[in-house]
Structures are given as structure tokens and as C-alpha cells.
C-alpha angles and dihedrals in degrees: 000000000000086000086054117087115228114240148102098287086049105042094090095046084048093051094047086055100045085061102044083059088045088056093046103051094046091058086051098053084048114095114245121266109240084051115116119218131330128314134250097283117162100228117167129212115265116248136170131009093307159357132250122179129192121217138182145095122312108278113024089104115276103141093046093048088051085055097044094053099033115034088234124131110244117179112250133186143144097257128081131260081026082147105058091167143028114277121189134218138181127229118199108210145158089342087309140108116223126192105225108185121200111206137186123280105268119201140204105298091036097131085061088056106257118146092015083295104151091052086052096051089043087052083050091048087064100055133099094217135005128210113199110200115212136187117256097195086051137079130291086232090079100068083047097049095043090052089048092056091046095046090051084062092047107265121143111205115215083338120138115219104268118257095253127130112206131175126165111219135193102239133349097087123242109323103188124186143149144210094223136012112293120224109174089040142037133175098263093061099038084052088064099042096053087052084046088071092030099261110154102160108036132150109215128170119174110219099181139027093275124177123228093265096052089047075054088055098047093048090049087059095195102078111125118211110214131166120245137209119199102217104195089189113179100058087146087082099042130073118265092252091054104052086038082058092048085051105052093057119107115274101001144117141191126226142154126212096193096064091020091235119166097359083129092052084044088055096042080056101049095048091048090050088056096051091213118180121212110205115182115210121234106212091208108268094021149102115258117268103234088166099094120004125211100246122220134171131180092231083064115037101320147257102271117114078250092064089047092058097048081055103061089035147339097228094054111081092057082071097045115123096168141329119228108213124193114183141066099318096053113086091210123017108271105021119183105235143183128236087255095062116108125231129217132201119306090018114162108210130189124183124216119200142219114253113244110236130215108266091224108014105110116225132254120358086347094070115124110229090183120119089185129106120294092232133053099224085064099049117101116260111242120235105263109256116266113248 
């Protein structure tokens, strides 16, 4: 591919062989046949409203920022690998608790396995957010060569699902179309790159403007979109333009563990990142419970009235008459909602449910006030009357 000039007469050829590596690569990162369960990962349960890991190379403050944040004891020290396994912590913040995982050092060659690599990646796939935690003082070359082992396993960084619709089917050919002109591919090219992996009846519909790696994607199947921080810890030892440039990047933020400096504005980040709601219950007649919030996210059900159901619990939603909503996402407080309305942060919901009616009991003037017995022949016989 470096040997190959880019241009019009090339792109296919380019394309052909962008797949062939995909392919590859993706035989590589399976397990081999003949191998018998998993492997010795270090996965930790999942607790709380959300995950957090932290990623890097060994020594740019992982562990110390865990126990800054957390509370929680992480082995530091001034040699490399200190940290060997995954240690949880937990973060209290806004209301909400939030899993921050500290994992080993990894180091260039990780997604082939070196170093325990491909556990701590795994560990990486199953969180909500990484923050990948990055050494001012040091060069730019780290944060490129950290996403690069992340996107070899399959890991898109601030990166949204393409707008591609793909199902395999079992005849009708290949039937390609798209919603708006293509300018990175064209038929041509997606038709040899789905024999490429051996695709001959496929239904495929571009919905965006999506370049050769992200139909790939698509195709793989197994790629995970997660949103990612850049952490440059350590600006105590750098000049003040260059820590002003490393904050003004997307996405980053600039800290330092040994004189605790922005670890609020590292918080406020994370939890913006997450995009966490918190939505307070009203008991009817009462005032509204802000003790303990029901927690949603998009990334994990959802944030509709019908998530929030679910959440409490599953049964439920099948009693549900209306919901009154006061917050942002009402347009008058309280506004009368549907199960399909979406909340936003700092919501107060109360549910109103449906009445129970009588199974046999009629409506209207029809209703039955008895509490006797359905048939004559039950119903107690009267004294005769005395004469």
C-alpha cells in the first residue's frame, strides 16, 4: 500500500487491499480453533451508573489519579508496569456513582498481545468512556500511537456508527444505493470489496457520504464506538504555552496529580462526556424524592419515560396512564407525557396509573353495587315476614 500512488486509476486496488488487511487482522485478533475457554483477563464487575478506564503507557499517572479521584489505594511507584491488574474505584459525583478502572501500562504492539495488551483493551471495549491519560512533558507521537493500537482491536475513538445500512442475504445478487452522491466510493469499488470477503447477495444503502475504512467497518461487524478524553497529566513540569496549546485541543484536558490542579474541570468533563440524566421520582401528593435519582444514559437503555420504567421495573410500563414531567424537557411544568417522551438532566417524574376496574362489575348506570352472591339459588333465604 505505501509502494501504491493515490489516485483515480489506484482507488479500487487500494480499496481491495484495505480489505484484504481488515480481514487479516481480524483472523489474527480471533483465538485459535483447537483453544479451549477464555483466557486469564482481568474483567471487573460492573458497578454504578457508568465506566470510566483509564488508558496509557506505564508512568503518566494513572494509578495516582485513580486515588485522587476515588479514594481508592493504587500502587505507585517510580518504576514502570507498578500496576500488574485492574483495580476499581468508585467516583461519587453529581448524585451518581461512576466505575473508574485503573489498568496496566500498555506499550507500542499491545493489540498483538505484547505486555497483556489485548486484556487490557478488552477491559477498554466494556466501558462507557476512556480516558486515556497522556504525558505532557512527553512527545505528540504517544496519543497517535495509543489510538492506533485501539483501532487495530476494533475500537473507534469519538467516532459515531456510519450511516450504512448492510444485510447479507441468501440470493438476489448485490443490490447497492444511496441516499446522496458518493464521493470516496463508488459501486464498482464496494462490489470488490464484498468479494473480497466472499459476499455475493448483499443489500447495501449508503446513507451518508462514508469513506472505504468505515463500509469495512460496517462489513466487520464487531467494531465499538466509545468516546475518548486525552488526559496530558504532568503540566507542572512543562511551560505555560505549552500546556494553553494542549488545552485548547478537541476533546483534552490538562491536569496535574502532584499539585492536584483541574481535576474539577476533569470531572465536569467526564460527566459531560457521559451524558448521564438524572431523573427524581413524585410519589402523588407528595413532595419529590431528590435523595437518590434514577440514573440513564443513552449509551445503556436509554433516556424515554419508557426506559425509565423499565428501570424501576419491568412490569411496570404495562400500568402506566400518563407520566407528569416538570424540567427541562417539559414545555410547561407539568406537562402531561407519553411513554415515548425523552428526559433530560434534573427531570421530576411522576407516574400516574391506570384504576383497576372491577372484572365483572358493568359501567355507568349499568355498575353492579351489590356485594351478594352472582346466582339466586346462593343467596340467603329472608325470614318470612310476621303477620
Amino acid at each position: 500500500m505505501a509502494r501504491t500512488q493515490k489516485n483515480k486509476a489506484t482507488e479500487y486496488h487500494l480499496g481491495q487491499l484495505k480489505a484484504k488487511l481488515a480481514k487479516l487482522r481480524t483472523q489474527l485478533l480471533e483465538p485459535p480453533k483447537g483453544s479451549s475457554g477464555a483466557g486469564d483477563g482481568f474483567e471487573v464487575t460492573k458497578f454504578g451508573h457508568g465506566r470510566v478506564a483509564l488508558i496509557g503507557f506505564p508512568s503518566v499517572g494513572k494509578s495516582t489519579l485513580l486515588t485522587l479521584l476515588t479514594g481508592t489505594h493504587s500502587e505507585a511507584a517510580s518504576y514502570e508496569f507498578t500496576t500488574l491488574t485492574c483495580i476499581p474505584g468508585i467516583i461519587h459525583y453529581n448524585d451518581a456513582k461512576i466505575q473508574l478502572l485503573d489498568l496496566p501500562g500498555i506499550i507500542e504492539g499491545a493489540s498483538e498481545g505484547k505486555g497483556r495488551g489485548r486484556q487490557v483493551i478488552a477491559v477498554a471495549k466494556s466501558s462507557d468512556l476512556v480516558l486515556m491519560v497522556l504525558d505532557a512533558s512527553k512527545s505528540e507521537g504517544h496519543r497517535q500511537i495509543l489510538t492506533g493500537e485501539l483501532e487495530a482491536v476494533g475500537l473507534r475513538l469519538n467516532k459515531r456508527p456510519p450511516q450504512i445500512y448492510f444485510k447479507k442475504k441468501k440470493t438476489g445478487g448485490i443490490s447497492f444505493n444511496s441516499t446522496l452522491p458518493l464521493t470516496h466510493v463508488d459501486e464498482k469499488l464496494c462490489y470488490q470489496i464484498l468479494h473480497e470477503y466472499k459476499i455475493h447477495n448483499a443489500e447495501v444503502l449508503f446513507k451518508e457520504d462514508a469513506s472505504v475504512d468505515d463500509f469495512i467497518d460496517v462489513i466487520e461487524g464487531n467494531r465499538k464506538y466509545i468516546k475518548c478524553v486525552y488526559v496530558y497529566n504532568k503540566i507542572d513540569v512543562v511551560g505555560i504555552d505549552d500546556v494553553d496549546r494542549l488545552a485548547r485541543q478537541p476533546s483534552s484536558i490538562v491536569i496535574s496529580c502532584n499539585l492536584k490542579l483541574n481535576l474539577d474541570r476533569l470531572l465536569a468533563k467526564m460527566w459531560e462526556e457521559m451524558g448521564l440524566v438524572r431523573v427524581y421520582t413524585k410519589p402523588q401528593g407528595q413532595q419529590p424524592d431528590f435523595s437518590e435519582p434514577v440514573v440513564l444514559s443513552t449509551d445503556r437503555g436509554g433516556c424515554s419515560v419508557e426506559d425509565f420504567c423499565n428501570h424501576i421495573h419491568r412490569s411496570l410500563l404495562r400500568d402506566v396512564k400518563y407520566v407528569l414531567v416538570w424540567g427541562s424537557s417539559a414545555k410547561h411544568s407539568p406537562q402531561r407525557c407519553g411513554t415515548s417522551h425523552m428526559l433530560r438532566d434534573e427531570d421530576v417524574v411522576q407516574i400516574v396509573k391506570k384504576k383497576e376496574r372491577e372484572e365483572d362489575g358493568g359501567r355507568g348506570r349499568f355498575k353492579s353495587h351489590t356485594t351478594g352472591p352472582a346466582r339466586i339459588s346462593d343467596r340467603e333465604k329472608k325470614a318470612p315476614l310476621k303477620t
